[in-house]
KEBAPA-318479 format. One record per residue (C-alpha): residue number from 1; residue in one letter; z, y, x. Coordinates in steps of 0.001 Angstrom, whole numbers, plus 500000, padded with zeros to 6 digits. Layout:
! residues N
SITE bafi tivo      Z      Y      X
SITE  NUM    A      Z      Y      X
...
***
This chain:
! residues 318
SITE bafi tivo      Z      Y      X
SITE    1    X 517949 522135 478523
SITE    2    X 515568 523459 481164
SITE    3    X 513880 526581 480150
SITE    4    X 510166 526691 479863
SITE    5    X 509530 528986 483118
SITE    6    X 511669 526615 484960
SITE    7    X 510007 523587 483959
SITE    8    X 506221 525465 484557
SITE    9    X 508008 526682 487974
SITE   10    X 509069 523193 488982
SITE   11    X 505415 521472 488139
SITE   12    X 504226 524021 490119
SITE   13    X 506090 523118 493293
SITE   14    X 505853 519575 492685
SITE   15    X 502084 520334 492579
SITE   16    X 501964 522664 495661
SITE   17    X 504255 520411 497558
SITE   18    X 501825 517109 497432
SITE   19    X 498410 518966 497259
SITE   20    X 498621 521763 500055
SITE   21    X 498937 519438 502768
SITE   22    X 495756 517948 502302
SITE   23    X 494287 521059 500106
SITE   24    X 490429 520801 500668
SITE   25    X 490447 517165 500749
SITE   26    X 487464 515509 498318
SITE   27    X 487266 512070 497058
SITE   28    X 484080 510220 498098
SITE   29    X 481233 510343 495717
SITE   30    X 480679 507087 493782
SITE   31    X 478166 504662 495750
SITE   32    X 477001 501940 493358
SITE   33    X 478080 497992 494429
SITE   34    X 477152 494838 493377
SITE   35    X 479912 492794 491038
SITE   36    X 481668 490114 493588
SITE   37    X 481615 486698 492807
SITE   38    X 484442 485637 490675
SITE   39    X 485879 483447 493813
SITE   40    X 487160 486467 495507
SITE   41    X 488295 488863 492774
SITE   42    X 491620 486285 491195
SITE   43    X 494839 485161 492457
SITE   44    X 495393 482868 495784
SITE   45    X 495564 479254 494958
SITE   46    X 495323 477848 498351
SITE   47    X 496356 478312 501899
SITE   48    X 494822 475299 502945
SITE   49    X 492416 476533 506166
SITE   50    X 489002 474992 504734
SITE   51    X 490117 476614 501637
SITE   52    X 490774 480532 503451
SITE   53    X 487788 480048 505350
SITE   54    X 485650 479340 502146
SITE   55    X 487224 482681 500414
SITE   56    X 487064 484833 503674
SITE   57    X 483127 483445 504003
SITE   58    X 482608 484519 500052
SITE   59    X 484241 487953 500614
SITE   60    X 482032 488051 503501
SITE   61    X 478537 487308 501441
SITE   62    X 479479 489859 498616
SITE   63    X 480460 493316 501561
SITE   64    X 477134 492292 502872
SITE   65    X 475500 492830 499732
SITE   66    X 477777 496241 499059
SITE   67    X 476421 496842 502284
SITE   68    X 472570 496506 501568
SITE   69    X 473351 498630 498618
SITE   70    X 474895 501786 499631
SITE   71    X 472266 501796 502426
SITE   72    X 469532 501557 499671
SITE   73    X 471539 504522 497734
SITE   74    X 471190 506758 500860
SITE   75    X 475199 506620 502280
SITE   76    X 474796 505657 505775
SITE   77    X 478559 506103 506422
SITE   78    X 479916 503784 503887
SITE   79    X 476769 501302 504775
SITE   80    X 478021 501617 508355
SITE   81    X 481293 501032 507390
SITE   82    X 480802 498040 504867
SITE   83    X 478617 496170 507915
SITE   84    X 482137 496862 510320
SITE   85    X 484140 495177 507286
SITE   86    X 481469 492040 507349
SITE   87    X 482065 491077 511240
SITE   88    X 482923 487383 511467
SITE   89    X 486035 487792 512828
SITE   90    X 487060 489689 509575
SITE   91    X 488763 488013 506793
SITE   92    X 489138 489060 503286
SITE   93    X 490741 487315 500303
SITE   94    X 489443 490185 497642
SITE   95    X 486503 492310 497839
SITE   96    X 485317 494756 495220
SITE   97    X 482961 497555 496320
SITE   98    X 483025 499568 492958
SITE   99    X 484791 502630 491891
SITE  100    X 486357 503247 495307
SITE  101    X 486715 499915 496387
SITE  102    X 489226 497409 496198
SITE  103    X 489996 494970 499387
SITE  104    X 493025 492404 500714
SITE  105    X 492211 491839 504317
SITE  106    X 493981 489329 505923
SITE  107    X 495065 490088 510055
SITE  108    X 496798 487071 511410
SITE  109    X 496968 483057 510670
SITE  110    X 498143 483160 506907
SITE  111    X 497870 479571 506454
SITE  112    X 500414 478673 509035
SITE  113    X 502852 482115 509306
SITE  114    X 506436 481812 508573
SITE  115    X 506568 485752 508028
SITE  116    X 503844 487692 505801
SITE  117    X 504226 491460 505231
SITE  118    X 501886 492723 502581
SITE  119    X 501033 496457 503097
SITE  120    X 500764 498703 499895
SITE  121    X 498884 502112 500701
SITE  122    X 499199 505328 499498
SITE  123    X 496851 508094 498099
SITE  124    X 493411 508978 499334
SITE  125    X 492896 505356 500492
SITE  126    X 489217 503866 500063
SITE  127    X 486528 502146 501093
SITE  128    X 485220 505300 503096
SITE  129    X 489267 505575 504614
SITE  130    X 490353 502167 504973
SITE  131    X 489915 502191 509014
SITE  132    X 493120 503909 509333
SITE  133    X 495169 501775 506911
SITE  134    X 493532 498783 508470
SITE  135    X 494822 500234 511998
SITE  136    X 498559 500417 510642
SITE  137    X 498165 496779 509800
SITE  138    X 496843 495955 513365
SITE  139    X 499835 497916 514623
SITE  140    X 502479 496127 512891
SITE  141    X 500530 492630 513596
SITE  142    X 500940 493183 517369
SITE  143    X 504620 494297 516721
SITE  144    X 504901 491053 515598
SITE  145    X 503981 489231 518192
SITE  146    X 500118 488712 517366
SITE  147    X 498484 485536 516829
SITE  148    X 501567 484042 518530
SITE  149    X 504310 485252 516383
SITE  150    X 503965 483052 512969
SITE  151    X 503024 486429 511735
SITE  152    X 500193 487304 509087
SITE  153    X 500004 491059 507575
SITE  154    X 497957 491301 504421
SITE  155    X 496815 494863 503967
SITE  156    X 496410 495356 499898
SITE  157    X 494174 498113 498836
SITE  158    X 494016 496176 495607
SITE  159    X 494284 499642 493466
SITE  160    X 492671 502507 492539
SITE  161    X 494303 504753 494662
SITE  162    X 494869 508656 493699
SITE  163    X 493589 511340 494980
SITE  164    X 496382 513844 497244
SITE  165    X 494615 516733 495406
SITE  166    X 495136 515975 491558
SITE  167    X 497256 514582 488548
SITE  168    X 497438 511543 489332
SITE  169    X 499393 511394 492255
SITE  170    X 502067 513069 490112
SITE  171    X 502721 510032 487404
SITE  172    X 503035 506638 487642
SITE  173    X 499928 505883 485478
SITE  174    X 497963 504792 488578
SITE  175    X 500921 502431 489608
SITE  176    X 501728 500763 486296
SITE  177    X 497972 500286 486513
SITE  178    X 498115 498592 489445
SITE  179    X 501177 496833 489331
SITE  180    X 500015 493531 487726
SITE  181    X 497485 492516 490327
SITE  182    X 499738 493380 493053
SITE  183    X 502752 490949 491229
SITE  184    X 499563 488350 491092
SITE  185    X 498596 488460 494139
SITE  186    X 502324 488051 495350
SITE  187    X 502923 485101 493142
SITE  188    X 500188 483519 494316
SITE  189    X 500764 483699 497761
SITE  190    X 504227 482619 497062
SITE  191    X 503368 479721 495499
SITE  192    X 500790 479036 498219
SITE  193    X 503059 479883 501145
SITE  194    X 506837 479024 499264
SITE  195    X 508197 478101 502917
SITE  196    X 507284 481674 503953
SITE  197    X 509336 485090 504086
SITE  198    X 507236 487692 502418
SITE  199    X 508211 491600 502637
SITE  200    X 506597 494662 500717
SITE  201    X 505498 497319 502752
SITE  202    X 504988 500308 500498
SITE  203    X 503940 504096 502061
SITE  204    X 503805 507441 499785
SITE  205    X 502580 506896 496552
SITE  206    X 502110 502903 496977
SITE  207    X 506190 502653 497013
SITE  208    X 505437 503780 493257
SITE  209    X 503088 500653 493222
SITE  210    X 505895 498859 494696
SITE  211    X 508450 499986 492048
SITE  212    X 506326 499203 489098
SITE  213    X 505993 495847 490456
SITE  214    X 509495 494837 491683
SITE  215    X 511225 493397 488826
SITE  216    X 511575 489548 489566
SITE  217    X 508912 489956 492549
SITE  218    X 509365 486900 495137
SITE  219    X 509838 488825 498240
SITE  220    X 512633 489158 500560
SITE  221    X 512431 492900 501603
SITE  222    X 510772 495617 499759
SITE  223    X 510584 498666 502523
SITE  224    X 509348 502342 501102
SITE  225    X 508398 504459 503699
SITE  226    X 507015 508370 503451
SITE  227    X 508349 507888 499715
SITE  228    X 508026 510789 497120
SITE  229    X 510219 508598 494771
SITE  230    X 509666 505555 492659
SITE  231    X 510248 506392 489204
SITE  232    X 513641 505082 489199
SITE  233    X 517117 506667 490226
SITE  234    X 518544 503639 491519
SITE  235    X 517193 500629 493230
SITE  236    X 519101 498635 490825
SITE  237    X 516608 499987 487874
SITE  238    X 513922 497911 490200
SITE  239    X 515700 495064 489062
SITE  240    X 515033 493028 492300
SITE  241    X 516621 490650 494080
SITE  242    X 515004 491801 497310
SITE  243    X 516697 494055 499942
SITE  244    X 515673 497451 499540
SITE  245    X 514756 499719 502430
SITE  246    X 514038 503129 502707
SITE  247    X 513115 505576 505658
SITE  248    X 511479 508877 506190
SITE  249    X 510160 510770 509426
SITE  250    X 511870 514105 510371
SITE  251    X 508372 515528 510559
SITE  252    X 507075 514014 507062
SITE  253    X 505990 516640 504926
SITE  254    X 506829 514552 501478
SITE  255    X 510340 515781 501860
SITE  256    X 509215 518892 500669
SITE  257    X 508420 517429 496868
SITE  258    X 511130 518176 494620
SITE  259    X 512823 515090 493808
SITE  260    X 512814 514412 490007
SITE  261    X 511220 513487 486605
SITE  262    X 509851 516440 484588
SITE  263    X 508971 515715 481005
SITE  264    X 505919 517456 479861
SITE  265    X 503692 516977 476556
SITE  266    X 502442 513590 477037
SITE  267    X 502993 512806 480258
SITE  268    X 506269 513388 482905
SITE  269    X 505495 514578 486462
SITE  270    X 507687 513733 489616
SITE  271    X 509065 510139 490682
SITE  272    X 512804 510505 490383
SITE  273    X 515357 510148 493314
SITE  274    X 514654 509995 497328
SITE  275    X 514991 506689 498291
SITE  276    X 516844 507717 501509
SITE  277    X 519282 509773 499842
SITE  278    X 522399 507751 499791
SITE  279    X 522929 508170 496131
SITE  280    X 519731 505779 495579
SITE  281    X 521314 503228 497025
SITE  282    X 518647 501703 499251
SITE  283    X 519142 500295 503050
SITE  284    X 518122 503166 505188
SITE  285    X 516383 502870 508543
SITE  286    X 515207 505129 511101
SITE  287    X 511801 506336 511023
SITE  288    X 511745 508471 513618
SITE  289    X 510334 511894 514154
SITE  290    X 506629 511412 513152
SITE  291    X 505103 512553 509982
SITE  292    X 503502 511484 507160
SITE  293    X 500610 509515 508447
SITE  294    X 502931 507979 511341
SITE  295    X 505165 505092 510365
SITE  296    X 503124 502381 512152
SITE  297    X 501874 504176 514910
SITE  298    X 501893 501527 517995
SITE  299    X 504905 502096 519946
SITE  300    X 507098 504176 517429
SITE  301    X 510376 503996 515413
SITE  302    X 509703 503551 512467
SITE  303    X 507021 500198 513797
SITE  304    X 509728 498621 515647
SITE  305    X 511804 498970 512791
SITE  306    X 509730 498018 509782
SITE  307    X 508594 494936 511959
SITE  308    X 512392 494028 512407
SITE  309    X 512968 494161 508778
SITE  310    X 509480 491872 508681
SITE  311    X 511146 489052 511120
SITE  312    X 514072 489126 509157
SITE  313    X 516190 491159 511973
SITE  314    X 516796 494099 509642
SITE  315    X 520573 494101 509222
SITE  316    X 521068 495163 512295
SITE  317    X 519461 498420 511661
SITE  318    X 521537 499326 507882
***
């Protein structure tokens, strides 16, 4: 039995270890939004072109409006940034500009790619931070071989994410909360796009996401990256039939989080396991020497190697 200073000693460093690299950071202050149009908050239930463009054109209508409205409640910045999102050349499946935001951009030709990744995001991800996911997404879309390589990447900010700084990126209440959507989305672009490979790409705290969703999911990879665990000690308590991947840079500061499940009065803190050590029992690939905010930075490792994995080239790298 773990003593009670050792248990308040080791939610204390699992505490420390996630919140003082970003100590100081704030979420964004709610800006009100308009409800979106039913059309672009379900499921995918066509690929077809007309069918994309008629979502993407929908998505478009209702960031304009989010748009028009944070500019009338006095936030410039998220205005400015919601009027970037509405370009037509931009193309969103979901759009939801409440309570932080919730988006699925699509980068690429989805209704003709053979390979889709679908990028799962970790804390302190928003409306008001999404250029730099976004950029990953670019990234890994160029790795791919742009709009030639029969590539699409779908970045899903489809959740509530947590904030670095609190409580919530300690549990898994966040990602059992967003699990369902992500498993609908997923099914429905399987059953959209059945001729197409489809691989998870899950950083930090979405690989929790990732977890909570992976039972019976209809992807060929599922690739956590930056990982503070999943919740599970083994990747055969996913209970997936995808191949599971796993990689961390030498300069990542989540290997500092102490790696396990602490039971506390009505709630448990810590994720389990490290995916990349061997005894999880993952595929592990080399992410380089970057850090925590680096796995798809153009040129590097870790890109090259998550975008092998994407193609379907990733057994030459276990």
């Amino acid at each position: 039995m773990v003593s009670r200073p050792r248990r308040t000693l080791l939610a204390a460093l699992v505490a420390a270890s996630v919140a003082l690299p970003l100590s100081g950071a704030a979420r964004p202050a709610a800006v009100p939004a308009p409800a979106p149009a039913p059309s672009v908050l379900g499921p995918l239930t066509s690929a077809a072109p007309a069918a994309l463009e008629e979502r993407y054109a929908a998505a478009r209508d209702g960031i304009r409006a989010a748009a028009r409205t944070a500019a009338g409640h006095g936030d410039a910045r998220r205005a400015g940034a919601l009027r970037s999102m509405a370009a037509p050349d931009r193309r969103f499946l979901v759009f939801d500009g409440r309570d932080g935001g919730r988006t699925v951009e699509v980068l690429g030709d989805l209704a003709h790619a053979e390979r889709i990744a679908v990028l799962v995001p970790g804390a302190d991800t928003g409306l008001d931070t999404y250029g730099r996911f976004r950029t990953g997404a670019e990234a890994l879309l160029r790795e791919l071989g742009g709009a030639s390589g029969r590539a699409a990447v779908v970045a899903w900010m489809g959740y509530k994410t947590p904030g670095t700084v609190s409580t919530d990126a300690l549990t898994t209440g966040r990602a059992e909360d967003a699990a369902p959507g992500l498993r609908a989305f997923v099914d429905g672009l399987r059953g959209t796009r059945p001729a197409a490979r489809i691989t998870l790409l899950c950083h930090s705290y979405g690989s929790v996401v990732c977890a909570r969703a992976a039972p019976g999911l209809p992807v060929a990879d599922i690739v956590l990256y930056g990982s503070p665990g999943t919740g599970a000690d083994h990747v055969r308590h996913l209970r997936t039939r995808a191949l599971v991947w796993a990689g961390r840079g030498a300069g990542d500061w989540i290997a500092g989080v102490p790696h396990g499940r602490l039971p506390l009065p009505c709630v448990t803190v810590g994720f389990g396991t490290d995916p990349t050590d061997a005894k999880f029992g993952a595929r592990r690939f080399d992410a380089g020497a970057g850090g925590h905010s680096d796995y798809l930075a153009p040129g590097s490792v870790p890109l090259k190697n998550i975008a092998r994995i994407v193609a379907g080239k990733g057994t030459s790298l276990a």
